[in-house]
N, C-alpha and C positions, 0 to 999 in steps of 0.2 A: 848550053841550056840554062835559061836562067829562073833562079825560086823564089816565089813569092814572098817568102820569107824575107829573104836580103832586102825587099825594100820596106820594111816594116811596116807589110798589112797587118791590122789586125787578124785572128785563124777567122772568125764569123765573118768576115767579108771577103773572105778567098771563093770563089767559085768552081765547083764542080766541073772536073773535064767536060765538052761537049756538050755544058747550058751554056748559051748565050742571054748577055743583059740585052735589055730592051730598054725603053726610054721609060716606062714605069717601075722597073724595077730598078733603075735611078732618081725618079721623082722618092718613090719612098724609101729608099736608104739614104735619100738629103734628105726628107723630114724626118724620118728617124732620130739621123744621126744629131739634128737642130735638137729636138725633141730631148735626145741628151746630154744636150750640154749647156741648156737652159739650165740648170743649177751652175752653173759659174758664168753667166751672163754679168753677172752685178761683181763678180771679183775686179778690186782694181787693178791694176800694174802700172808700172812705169815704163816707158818707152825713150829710148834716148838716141838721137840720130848725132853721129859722131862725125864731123868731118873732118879731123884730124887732130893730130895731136904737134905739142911742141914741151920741149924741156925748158925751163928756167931755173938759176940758182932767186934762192927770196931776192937777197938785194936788185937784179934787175928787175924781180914781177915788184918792188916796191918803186921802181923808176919810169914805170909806165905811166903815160899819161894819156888824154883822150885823144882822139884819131893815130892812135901808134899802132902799127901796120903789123902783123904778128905772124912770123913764117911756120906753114904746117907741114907736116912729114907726108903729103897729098899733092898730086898735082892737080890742076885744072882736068876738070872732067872726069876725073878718077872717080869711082865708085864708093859712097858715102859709107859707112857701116849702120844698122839696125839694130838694138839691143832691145831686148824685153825684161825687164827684170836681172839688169845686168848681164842676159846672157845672149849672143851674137846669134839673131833668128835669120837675117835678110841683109845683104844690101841694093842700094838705091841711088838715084839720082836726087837732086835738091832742083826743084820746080817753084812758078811762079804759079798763085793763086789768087787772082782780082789782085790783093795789093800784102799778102801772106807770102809767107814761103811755106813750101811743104816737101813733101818725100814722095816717090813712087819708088814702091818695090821692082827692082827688075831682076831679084834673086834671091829665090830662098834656100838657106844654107841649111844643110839636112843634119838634125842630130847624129851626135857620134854616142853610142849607148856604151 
């Protein structure tokens, strides 16, 4: 049996044995919920998409030069990391956009409290 709790509902949005939602009482617990959090609409963040990392001692990161080819602890196709605020929300793939690269989430990693 599993409790609502473990997946970190808030208690206000747990529901009563034996109501069922409906599709209005989803429309207004999305506006609600929008409606709340409109006070940090305008907060910034930083978002950093990691795709991998590599060690150097300085003297070689002083021997780099342009088109040096630089091995990551990643392979092809392995799944990117998402960081918000330094701290590890998602990861994702690395996609092509008109002539950008970008990210799609294909996984959001669940806080550890």
């Amino acid at each position: 049996m599993s409790d609502d709790s473990d997946r970190g509902l808030p208690l206000d949005e747990l529901q009563p044995q034996g109501r069922r939602r409906d599709d209005r009482d989803d429309q207004v617990s999305t506006a609600q919920s929008a409606a709340d959090l409109e006070a940090v609409f305008d907060v910034p963040v930083r978002i950093s998409a990691v795709l991998g990392h590599s060690r150097l001692h300085v003297s070689d990161l002083l021997k780099l030069a342009s088109g040096t080819v630089l091995e990551l602890d990643r392979k092809v196709g392995e799944a990117i990391d998402i960081y918000v605020n330094d701290r590890l929300v998602a990861r994702g793939e690395v996609v092509l956009v008109e002539d950008k690269l970008g990210v799609t989430m294909t996984e959001i990693i669940k806080a550890e409290r």
